[in-house]
N, C-alpha and C positions, 0 to 999 in steps of 0.2 A: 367417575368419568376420568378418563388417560389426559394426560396434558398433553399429548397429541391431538385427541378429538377434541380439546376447550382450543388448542390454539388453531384447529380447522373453525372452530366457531366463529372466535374471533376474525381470522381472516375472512372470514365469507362476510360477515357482520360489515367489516370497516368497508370491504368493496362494493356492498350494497349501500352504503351510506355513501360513498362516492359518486356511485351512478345516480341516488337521486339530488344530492348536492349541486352535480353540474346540471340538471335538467335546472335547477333551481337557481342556480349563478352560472348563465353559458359563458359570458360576457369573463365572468373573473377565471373559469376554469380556459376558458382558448388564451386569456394575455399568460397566465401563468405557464400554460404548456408553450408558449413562443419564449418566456423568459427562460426556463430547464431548457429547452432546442439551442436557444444562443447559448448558454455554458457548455452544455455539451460541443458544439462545432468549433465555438473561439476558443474554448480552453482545453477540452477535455478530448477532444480527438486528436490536433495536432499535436499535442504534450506524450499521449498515451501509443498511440496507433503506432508510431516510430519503433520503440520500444516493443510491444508485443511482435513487430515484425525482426528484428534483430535476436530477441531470446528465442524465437519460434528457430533462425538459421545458426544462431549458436549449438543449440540444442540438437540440428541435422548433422553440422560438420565435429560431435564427441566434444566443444569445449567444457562442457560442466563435466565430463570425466576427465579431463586433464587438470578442472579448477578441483575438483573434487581430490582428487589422488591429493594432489599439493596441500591443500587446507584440513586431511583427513585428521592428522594428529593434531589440530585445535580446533576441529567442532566436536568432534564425539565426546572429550573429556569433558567441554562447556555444558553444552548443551544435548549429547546423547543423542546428536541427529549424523548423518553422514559426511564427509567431507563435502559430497553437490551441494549440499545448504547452505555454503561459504558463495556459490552462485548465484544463488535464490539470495539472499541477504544483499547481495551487490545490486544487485540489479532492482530487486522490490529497494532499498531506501535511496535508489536514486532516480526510481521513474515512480513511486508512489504509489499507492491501492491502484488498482484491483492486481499489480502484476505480481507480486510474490504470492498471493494464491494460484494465480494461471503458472508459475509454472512449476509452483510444487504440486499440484495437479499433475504436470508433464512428468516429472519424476514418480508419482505415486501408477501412472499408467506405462511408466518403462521400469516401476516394480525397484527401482532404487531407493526408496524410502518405502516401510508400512504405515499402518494407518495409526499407530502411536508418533513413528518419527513426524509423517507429515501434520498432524495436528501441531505437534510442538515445533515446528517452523514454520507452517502459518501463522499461527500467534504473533511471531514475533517479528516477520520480514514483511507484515502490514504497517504499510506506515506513509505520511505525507512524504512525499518529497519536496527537496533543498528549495526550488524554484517558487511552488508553491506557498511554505511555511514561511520563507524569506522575503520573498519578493512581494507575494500578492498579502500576505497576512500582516508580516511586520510593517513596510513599507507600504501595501497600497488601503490596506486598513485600520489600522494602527499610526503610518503616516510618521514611523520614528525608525530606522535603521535597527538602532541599538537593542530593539525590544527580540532580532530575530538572534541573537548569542545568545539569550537565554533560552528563549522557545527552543534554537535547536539542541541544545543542552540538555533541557528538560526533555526533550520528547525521542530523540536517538539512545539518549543513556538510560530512560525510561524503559524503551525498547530490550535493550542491552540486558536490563534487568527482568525483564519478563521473559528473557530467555532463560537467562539462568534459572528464574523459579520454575521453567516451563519443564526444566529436564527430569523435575521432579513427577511429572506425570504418564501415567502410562505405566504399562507392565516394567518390570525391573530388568529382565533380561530378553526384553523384545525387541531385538534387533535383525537388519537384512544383511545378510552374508557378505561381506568384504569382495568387491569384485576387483579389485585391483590387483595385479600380477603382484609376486612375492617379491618383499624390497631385496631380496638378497639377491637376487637377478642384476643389481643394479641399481643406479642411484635414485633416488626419488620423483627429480626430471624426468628420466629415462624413462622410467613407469610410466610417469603423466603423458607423457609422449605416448608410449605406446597401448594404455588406456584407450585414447584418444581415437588413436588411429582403426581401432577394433569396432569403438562406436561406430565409428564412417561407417568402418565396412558394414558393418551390423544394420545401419539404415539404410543402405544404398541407394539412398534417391540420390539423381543429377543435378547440378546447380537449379537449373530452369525449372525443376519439376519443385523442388525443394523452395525455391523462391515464391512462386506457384500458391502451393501450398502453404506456407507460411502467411501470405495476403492473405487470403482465404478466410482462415481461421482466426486471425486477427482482423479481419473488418465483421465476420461472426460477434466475436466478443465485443466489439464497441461499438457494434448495434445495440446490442444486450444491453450496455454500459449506459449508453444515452437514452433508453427506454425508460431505465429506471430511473434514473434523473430525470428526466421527463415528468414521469406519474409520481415521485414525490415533491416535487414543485406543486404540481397539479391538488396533492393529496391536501397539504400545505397548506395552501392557500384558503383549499374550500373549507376544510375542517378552522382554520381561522372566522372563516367571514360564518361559520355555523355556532360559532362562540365557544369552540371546544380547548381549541388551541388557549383562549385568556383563560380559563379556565385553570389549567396544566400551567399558567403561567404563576396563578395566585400559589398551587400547592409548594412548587416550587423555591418561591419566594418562602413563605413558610419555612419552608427547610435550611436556605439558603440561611436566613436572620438567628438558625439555631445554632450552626456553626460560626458567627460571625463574619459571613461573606454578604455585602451588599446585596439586598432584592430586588437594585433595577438591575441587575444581571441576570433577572429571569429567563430572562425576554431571548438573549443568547444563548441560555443554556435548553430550551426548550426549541428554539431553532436548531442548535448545532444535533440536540438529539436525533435529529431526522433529516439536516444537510448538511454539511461541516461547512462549506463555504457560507452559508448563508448566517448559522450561526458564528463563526470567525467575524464575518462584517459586521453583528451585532455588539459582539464582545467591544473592537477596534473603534464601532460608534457610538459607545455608551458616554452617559453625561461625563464632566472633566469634574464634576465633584466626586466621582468615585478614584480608588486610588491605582494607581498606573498596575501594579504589582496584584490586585484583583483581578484587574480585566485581564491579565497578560496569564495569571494561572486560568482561568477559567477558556480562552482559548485555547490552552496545552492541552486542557482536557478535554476541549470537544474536537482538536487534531488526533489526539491520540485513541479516543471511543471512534471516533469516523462518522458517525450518523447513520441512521438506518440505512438512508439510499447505497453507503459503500455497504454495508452488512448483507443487503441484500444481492447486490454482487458476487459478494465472494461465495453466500451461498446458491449461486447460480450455480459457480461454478465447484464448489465444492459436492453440488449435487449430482455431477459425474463421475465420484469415484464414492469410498465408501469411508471418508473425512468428513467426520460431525459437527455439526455450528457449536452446540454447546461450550466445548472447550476454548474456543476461538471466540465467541462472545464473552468468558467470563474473563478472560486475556484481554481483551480490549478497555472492559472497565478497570481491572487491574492496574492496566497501562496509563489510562487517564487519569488517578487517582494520584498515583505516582508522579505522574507528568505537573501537576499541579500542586504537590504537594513540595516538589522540588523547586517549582516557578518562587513560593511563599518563602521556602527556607534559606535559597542560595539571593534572594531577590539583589538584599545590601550587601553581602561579599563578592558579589559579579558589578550591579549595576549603580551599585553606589546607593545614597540615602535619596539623590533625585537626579533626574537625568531630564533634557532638553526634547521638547516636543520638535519638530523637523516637518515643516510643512513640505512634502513632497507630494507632487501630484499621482494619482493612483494609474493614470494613462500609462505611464511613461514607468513604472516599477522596474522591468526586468531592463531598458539601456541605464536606468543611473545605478542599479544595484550591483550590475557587474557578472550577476550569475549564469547571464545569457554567454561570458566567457567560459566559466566553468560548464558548461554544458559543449558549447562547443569542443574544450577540450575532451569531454568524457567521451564525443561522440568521435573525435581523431583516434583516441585510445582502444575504446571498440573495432575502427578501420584497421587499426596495428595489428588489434588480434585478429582481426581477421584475415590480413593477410599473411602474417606468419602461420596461421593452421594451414592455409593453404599455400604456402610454402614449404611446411612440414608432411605435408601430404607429397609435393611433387616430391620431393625428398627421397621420402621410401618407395616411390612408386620406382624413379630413376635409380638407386639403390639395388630393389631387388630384380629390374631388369639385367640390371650388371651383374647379377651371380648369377642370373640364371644365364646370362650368355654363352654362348659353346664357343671353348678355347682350343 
């Protein structure tokens, strides 16, 4: 039997054991589907939906071939992906899962990365973002400021590092043809500019149709998004109240006591396998006799694994082009490993031998954390470029009116 057709089994199996689960708890499977609806609307659309509408108009007006051209001579040596991946990177670690799959997806359909490149920048431009990991994890879970230096440490450089081992895979000399004009032409800028500008023309849709279009396919995907948050809350719950879930918790534990990692962290590590928020809040609410520097790896690691419900995201959408889960799941565990093995080793040369709990309320995370500023700024920054492209555009347009004028 193909582990294709066992894991069709499997999925048939668990979604039958679903549909008779909620015949059997209607009452726990409708509060659970109203609790996955409230994450998805209060956190996950307003955080998310912005962003995919922005990379969706970046992507009309050529910027990822202008960021491209510019960053080309330090991703291909790192990482063996193209200079666009320096876009994809920006943007997936600062708006967080699902986007750096969606819009390496947009480059693997505009044929600027293959299906080696984009594997090996998926892997690595999934990832929580700043707001998230800081605000709601350290602070409104955790309840301590200080715990989010490390997590982001751990879990960006983690990142960082699964790049690098990522360039190790895939064919050796499988690469997409350089589309960038010849730098002897001119300086580097100059290219990126005129990259740029060829993209426009290349798309030519109008602002309006473009903006249009852009909503469109972003309220698409975070429908998708809140779906499956949705039905793993839903799955969650029922497979708990069916005794599966304590089950997975004992094996867990189990393992957890071979390594020397406390076993009431089961509990988060079996939650975060299948929601990251949900296990984050578990890690962050674990008894205060376990030690700070446990919970706070074992978090990194279920930020940086993501949990089913993101896994199945990304292959939503990586099931539009011809970019395989495999590599990208074993990238994830990779990444988690790492993330937490780094939270254990750097814990006392970052955070000291003990550091002060900080009662801050979870309400109120993103006005006392500060990061609702750096967002702001990131999103003025965004506005810059975008209206210098569109300055750069009237540019050449008024430009080559002027040559072609009759003297």
């Amino acid at each position: 039997m193909t582990m294709k057709r066992m894991g069709w089994i499997f999925l048939m199996t668990g979604l039958f054991s679903i549909v008779v689960l909620m015949a059997a708890f209607p009452g726990a499977a409708l509060q659970s589907a109203i609790r996955g609806l409230s994450i998805w609307w209060d956190v996950l659309f307003p955080s998310l939906f912005p962003f995919f509408v922005i990379s969706e108009v970046l992507l009309g007006f050529g910027v990822v071939h202008l960021i491209g051209t510019l960053l080309d001579p330090l991703m291909k040596p790192l990482f063996r992906i193209p200079g666009s991946g320096g876009f994809v990177a920006a943007m997936g670690y600062v708006s967080g899962y699902p986007v750096g799959a969606k819009l390496t997806a947009k480059l693997w359909e505009q044929k600027m990365v293959n299906r080696d490149e984009g594997e090996r920048l998926v892997a690595f431009t999934t990832s929580s973002d700043p707001i998230f990991l800081i605000g709601a994890v350290s602070i409104g879970f955790f309840h301590n400021p200080q715990i989010g230096l490390i997590l982001a440490l751990a879990h960006y450089g983690g990142g960082f590092l699964v790049g690098l081992l990522m360039r190790f895979h895939g064919r050796k000399n499988n690469t997409v043809s350089d589309h960038s004009t010849d730098l002897a032409k001119g300086s580097r800028l100059k290219v990126a500019i005129h990259a740029m500008h060829h993209a426009r023309e290349a798309d030519g849709r109008d602002f309006g149709t473009l903006l249009r279009q852009a909503v469109q396919s972003s309220l698409q995907l975070i429908i998708v998004v809140g779906g499956l948050v949705v039905f793993f809350s839903v799955f969650l719950e029922l497979w708990t109240r069916a005794g599966a879930i304590p089950a997975l918790n004992q094996i867990v534990s189990a393992l957890l006591s071979l390594v020397g990692v406390p076993e009431q962290l089961s509990t988060a590590l079996v939650g975060g396998l299948f929601e990251v928020t949900l296990g984050a809040r578990y890690a962050g609410e674990a008894g205060d006799v376990i030690p700070l520097a446990y919970k706070a790896a074992v978090a990194a690691f279920i930020l940086s694994w993501g949990g089913l419900s993101v896994h199945a995201q990304i292959a939503s959408i990586l099931n539009a082009t011809d970019l395989r889960y495999l590599p990208f799941m074993i990238a994830r565990l990779i990444h988690g490993v790492v993330a937490a093995t780094a939270v254990l080793l750097f814990w006392n040369p970052i955070m000291g031998e003990t550091i002060t709990t900080q009662a801050i309320s979870a309400v109120s995370y993103l006005s006392s954390s500060g990061y609702n500023h750096i967002m702001a700024v990131f999103c003025i920054l965004l506005g810059i470029l975008i209206s210098l492209t569109l300055l750069m555009e009237v540019f050449i347009l008024l430009r080559r009116k002027f040559r072609n004028f009759p003297r």
